[in-house]
VORO-983565 format. One record per residue (C-alpha): x, y, z; residue in one letter. Coordinates in steps of 0.2 Angstrom, whole numbers, plus 5000, padded with zeros to 4 digits. Layout:
BEGIN
{x: X&y: Y&z: Z&res: a};
...
***
This chain:
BEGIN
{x: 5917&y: 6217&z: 4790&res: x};
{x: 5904&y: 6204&z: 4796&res: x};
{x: 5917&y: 6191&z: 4800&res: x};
{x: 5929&y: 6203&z: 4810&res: x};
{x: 5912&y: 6208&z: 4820&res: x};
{x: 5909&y: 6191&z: 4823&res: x};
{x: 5927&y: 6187&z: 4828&res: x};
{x: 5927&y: 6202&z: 4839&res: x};
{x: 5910&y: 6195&z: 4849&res: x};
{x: 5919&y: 6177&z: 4851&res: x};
{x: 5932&y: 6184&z: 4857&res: x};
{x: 5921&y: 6193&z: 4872&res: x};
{x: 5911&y: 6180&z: 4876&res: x};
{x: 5926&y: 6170&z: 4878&res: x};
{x: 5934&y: 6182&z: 4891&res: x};
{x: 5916&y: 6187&z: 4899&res: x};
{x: 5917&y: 6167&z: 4902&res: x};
{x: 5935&y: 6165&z: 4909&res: x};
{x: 5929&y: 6180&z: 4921&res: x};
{x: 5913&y: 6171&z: 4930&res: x};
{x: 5923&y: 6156&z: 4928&res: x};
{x: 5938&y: 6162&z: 4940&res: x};
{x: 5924&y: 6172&z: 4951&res: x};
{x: 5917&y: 6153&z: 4953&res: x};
{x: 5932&y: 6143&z: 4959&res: x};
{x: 5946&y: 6154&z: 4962&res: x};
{x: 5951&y: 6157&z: 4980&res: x};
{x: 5958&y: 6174&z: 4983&res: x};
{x: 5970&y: 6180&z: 4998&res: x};
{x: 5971&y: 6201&z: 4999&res: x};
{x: 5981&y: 6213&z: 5009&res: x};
{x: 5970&y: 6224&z: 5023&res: x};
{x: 5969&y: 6237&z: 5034&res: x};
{x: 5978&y: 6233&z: 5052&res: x};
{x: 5966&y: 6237&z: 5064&res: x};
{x: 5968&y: 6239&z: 5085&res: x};
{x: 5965&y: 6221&z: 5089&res: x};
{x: 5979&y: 6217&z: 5076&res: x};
{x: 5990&y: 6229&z: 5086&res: x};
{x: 5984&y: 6224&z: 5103&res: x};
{x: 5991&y: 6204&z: 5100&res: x};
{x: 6006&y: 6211&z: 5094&res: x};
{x: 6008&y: 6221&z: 5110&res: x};
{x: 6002&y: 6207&z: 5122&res: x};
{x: 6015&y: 6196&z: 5113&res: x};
{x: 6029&y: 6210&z: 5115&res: x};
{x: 6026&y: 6210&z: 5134&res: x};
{x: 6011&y: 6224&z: 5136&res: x};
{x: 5995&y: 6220&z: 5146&res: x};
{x: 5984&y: 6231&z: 5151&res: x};
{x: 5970&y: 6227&z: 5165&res: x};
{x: 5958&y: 6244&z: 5166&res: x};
{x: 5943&y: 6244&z: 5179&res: x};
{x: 5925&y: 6254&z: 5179&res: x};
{x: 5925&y: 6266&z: 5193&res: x};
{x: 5910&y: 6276&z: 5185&res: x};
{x: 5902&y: 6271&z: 5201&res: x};
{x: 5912&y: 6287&z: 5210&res: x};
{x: 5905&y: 6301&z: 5198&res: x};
{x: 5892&y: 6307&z: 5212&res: x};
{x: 5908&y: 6318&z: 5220&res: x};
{x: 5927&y: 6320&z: 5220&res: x};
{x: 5939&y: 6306&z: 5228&res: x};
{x: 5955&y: 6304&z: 5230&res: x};
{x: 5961&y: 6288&z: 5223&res: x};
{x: 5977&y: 6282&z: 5230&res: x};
{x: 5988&y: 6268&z: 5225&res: x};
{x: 5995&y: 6255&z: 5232&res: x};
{x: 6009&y: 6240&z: 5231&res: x};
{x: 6008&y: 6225&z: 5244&res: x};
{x: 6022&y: 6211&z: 5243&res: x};
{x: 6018&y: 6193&z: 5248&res: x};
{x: 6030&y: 6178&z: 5252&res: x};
{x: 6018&y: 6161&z: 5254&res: x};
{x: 6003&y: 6171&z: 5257&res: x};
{x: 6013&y: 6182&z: 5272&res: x};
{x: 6010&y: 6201&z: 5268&res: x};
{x: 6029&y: 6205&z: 5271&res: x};
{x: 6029&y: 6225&z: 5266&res: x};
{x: 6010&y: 6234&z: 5266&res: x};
{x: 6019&y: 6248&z: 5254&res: x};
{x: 6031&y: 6242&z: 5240&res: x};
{x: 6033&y: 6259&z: 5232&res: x};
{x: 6036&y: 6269&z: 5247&res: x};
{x: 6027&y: 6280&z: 5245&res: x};
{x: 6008&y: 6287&z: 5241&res: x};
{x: 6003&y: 6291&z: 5221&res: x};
{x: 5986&y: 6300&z: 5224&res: x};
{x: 5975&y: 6309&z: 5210&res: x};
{x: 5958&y: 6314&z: 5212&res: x};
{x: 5945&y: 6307&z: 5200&res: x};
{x: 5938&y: 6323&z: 5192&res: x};
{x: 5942&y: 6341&z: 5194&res: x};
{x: 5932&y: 6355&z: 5195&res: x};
{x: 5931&y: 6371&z: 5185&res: x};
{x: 5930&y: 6381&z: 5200&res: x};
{x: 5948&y: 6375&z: 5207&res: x};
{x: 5954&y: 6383&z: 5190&res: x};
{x: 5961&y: 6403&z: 5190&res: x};
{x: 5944&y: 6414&z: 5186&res: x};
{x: 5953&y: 6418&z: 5167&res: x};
{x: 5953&y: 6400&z: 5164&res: x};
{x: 5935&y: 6399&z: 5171&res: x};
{x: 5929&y: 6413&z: 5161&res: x};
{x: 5937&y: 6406&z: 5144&res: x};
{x: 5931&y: 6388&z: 5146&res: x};
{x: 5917&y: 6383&z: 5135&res: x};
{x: 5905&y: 6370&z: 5141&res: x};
{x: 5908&y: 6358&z: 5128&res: x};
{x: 5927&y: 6356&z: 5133&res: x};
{x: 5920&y: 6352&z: 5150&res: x};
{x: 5916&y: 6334&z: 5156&res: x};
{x: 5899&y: 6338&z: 5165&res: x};
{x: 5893&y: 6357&z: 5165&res: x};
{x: 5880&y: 6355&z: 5174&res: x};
{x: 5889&y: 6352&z: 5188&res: x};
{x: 5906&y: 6358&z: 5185&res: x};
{x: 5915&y: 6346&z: 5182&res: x};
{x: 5932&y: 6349&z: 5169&res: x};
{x: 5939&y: 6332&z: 5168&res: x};
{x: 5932&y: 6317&z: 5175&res: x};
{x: 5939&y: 6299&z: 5177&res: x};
{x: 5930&y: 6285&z: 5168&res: x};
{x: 5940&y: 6273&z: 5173&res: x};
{x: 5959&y: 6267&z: 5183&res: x};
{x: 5973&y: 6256&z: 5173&res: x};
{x: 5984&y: 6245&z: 5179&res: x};
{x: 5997&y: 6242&z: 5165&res: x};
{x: 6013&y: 6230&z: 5162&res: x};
{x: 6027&y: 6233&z: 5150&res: x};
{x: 6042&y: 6223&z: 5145&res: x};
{x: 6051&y: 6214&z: 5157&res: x};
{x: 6069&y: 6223&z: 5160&res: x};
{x: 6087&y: 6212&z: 5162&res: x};
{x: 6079&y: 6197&z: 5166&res: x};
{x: 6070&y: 6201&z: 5185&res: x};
{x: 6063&y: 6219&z: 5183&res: x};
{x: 6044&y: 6221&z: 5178&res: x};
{x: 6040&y: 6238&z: 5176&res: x};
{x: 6024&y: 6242&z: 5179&res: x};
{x: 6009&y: 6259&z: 5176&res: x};
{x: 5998&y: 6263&z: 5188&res: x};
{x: 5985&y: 6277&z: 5180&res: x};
{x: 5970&y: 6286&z: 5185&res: x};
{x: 5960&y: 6291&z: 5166&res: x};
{x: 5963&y: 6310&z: 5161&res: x};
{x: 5970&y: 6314&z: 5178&res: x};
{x: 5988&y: 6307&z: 5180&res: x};
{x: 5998&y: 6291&z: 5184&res: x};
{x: 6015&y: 6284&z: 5191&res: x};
{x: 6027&y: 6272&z: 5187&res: x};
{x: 6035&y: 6257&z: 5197&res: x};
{x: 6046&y: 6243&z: 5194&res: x};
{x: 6042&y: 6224&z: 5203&res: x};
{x: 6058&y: 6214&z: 5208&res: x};
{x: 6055&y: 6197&z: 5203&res: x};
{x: 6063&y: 6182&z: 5213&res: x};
{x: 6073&y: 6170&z: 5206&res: x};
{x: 6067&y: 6152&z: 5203&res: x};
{x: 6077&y: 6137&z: 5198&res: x};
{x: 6075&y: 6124&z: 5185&res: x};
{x: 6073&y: 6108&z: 5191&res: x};
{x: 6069&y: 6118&z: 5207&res: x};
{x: 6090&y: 6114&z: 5211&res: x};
{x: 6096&y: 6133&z: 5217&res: x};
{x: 6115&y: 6126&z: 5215&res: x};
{x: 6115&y: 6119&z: 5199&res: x};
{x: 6099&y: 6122&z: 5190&res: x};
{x: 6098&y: 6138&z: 5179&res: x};
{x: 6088&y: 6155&z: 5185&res: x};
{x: 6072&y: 6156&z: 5181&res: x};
{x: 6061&y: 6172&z: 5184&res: x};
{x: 6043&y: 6165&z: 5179&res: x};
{x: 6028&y: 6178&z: 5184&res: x};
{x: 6011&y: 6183&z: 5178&res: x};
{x: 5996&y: 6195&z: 5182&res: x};
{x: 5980&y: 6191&z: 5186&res: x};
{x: 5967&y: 6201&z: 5190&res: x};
{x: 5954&y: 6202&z: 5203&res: x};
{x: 5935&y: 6198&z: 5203&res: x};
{x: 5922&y: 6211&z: 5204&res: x};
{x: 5921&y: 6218&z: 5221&res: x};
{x: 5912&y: 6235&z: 5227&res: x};
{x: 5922&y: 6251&z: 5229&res: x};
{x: 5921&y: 6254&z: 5248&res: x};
{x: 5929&y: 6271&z: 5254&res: x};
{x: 5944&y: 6270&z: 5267&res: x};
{x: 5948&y: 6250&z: 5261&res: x};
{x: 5962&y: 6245&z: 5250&res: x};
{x: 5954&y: 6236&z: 5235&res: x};
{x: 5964&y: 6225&z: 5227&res: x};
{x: 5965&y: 6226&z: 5207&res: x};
{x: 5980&y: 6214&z: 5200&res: x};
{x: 5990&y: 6201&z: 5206&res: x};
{x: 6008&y: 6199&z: 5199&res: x};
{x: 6012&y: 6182&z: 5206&res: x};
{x: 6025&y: 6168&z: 5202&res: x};
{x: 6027&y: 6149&z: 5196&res: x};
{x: 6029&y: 6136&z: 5207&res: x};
{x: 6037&y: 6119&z: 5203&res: x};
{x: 6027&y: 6104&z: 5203&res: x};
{x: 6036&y: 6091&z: 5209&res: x};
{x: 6023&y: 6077&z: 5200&res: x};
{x: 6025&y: 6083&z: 5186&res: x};
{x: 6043&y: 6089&z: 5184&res: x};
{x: 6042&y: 6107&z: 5178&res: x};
{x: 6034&y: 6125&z: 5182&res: x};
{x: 6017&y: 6129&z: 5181&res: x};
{x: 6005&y: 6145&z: 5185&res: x};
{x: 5989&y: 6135&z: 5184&res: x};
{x: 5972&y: 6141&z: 5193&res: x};
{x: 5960&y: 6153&z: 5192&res: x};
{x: 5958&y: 6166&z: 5181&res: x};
{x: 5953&y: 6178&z: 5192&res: x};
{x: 5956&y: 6181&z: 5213&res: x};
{x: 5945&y: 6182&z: 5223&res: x};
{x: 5944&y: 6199&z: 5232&res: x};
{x: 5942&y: 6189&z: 5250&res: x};
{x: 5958&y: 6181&z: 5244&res: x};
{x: 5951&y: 6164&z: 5245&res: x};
{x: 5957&y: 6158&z: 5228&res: x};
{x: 5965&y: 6141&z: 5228&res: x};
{x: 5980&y: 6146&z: 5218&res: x};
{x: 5986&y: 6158&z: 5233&res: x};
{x: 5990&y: 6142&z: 5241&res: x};
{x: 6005&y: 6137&z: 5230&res: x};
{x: 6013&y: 6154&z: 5221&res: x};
{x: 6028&y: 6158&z: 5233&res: x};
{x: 6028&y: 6175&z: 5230&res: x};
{x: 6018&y: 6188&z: 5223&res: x};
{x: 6013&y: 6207&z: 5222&res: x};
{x: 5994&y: 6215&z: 5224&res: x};
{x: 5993&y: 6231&z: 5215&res: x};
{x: 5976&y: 6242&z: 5221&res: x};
{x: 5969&y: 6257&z: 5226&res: x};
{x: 5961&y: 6265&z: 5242&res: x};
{x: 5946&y: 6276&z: 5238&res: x};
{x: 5941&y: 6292&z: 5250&res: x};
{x: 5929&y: 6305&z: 5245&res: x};
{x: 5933&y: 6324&z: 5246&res: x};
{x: 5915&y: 6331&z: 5244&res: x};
{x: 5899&y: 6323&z: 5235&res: x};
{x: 5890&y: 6335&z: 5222&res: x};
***
């Protein structure tokens, strides 16, 4: 009985052991939860990019927020309104613009700000790109948060590789860029992204969308000088009543 005791202890020292041995030296690779960043390089790879922008600034009345599309060839503004027409939404809404029932039934925490009114209020605008459609189409979302959005589609110009447009192949090469910080002045268009395309650099054979990462609002950047064609997506702001 003593042995089998004995045998039974050596046996779990021996395992107890192995066990801080492999805690020691072992290097261990395990599954995890996906999380939104995981997602979000997925999507960006897919051909999803999102540019938001702060217009908090606005929350001291109502506006109308209106968006806009102009087209550039070689720095020429060549159309002021690509979409043809004028997607507005407002950046909050009030209770009071509601049916009296509807008034009468809402509970202030469903509203954004009570205090003064307010049912839904926009923290923020969206300019969004999805996947590119049959090789020169670049659909785009222009959104205002909680209060609505509209859709367009960006006709992309070919380009040619070796820049030879009878015998080089098409190539439809654009990017977004957005623009710096800038302040929200009322009745202005204020641009927010730039959808722009390559150039090809004759030193260097091939190309390229090379600059700064960000435009600058007086549209001073130096990469403005060499993309041949681009769209500026943006807003105009104009204020309904303060609060």
């Amino acid at each position: 009985m003593k042995n089998r005791i004995l045998c039974l202890l050596t046996i779990c020292m021996c395992v107890c052991m192995s066990m801080f041995g492999q805690s020691d030296n072992t290097k261990v690779i395990k599954p995890l939860e996906a999380t939104s960043s995981d997602y979000l390089s997925l999507l960006t790879a897919s051909g999803y990019e999102a540019f938001p922008f702060d217009i908090s600034s606005l929350s001291n009345g109502q506006y109308n927020i209106t968006f806009k599309i102009k087209e550039y060839k070689y720095r020429q503004e060549i159309r002021d309104n690509v979409l043809g027409r004028y997607p507005t939404y407002q950046n909050m809404d009030l209770l009071s613009e509601y049916p009296e029932e509807d008034q009468e039934n809402t509970k202030p925490e469903e509203m954004a700000d009570p205090d003064r009114g307010i049912y839904h209020m926009a923290q923020k605008v969206m300019v969004g790109f999805t996947p590119i459609v049959n090789d020169s189409i670049r659909p785009i979302l222009m959104e205002v948060e909680n209060m609505g959005s509209s859709s367009a589609r960006l006709q992309m110009l070919p380009q040619y590789k070796n820049n030879d447009s009878v015998n080089g192949k098409k190539l439809y090469l654009y990017l977004p860029k957005p623009f710096k910080t800038q302040e929200l002045k009322t009745g202005q268009f204020i641009p927010l992204v730039l959808y722009g395309s390559f150039w090809y650099d004759k030193d260097f054979g091939f190309h390229r969308f090379c600059g700064e990462n960000e435009i600058d609002p007086d549209m001073s950047s130096k990469i403005l000088k060499y993309i041949p064609h681009y769209y500026i997506i943006g807003i105009e702001v104009n204020l309904i009543t303060t609060l």
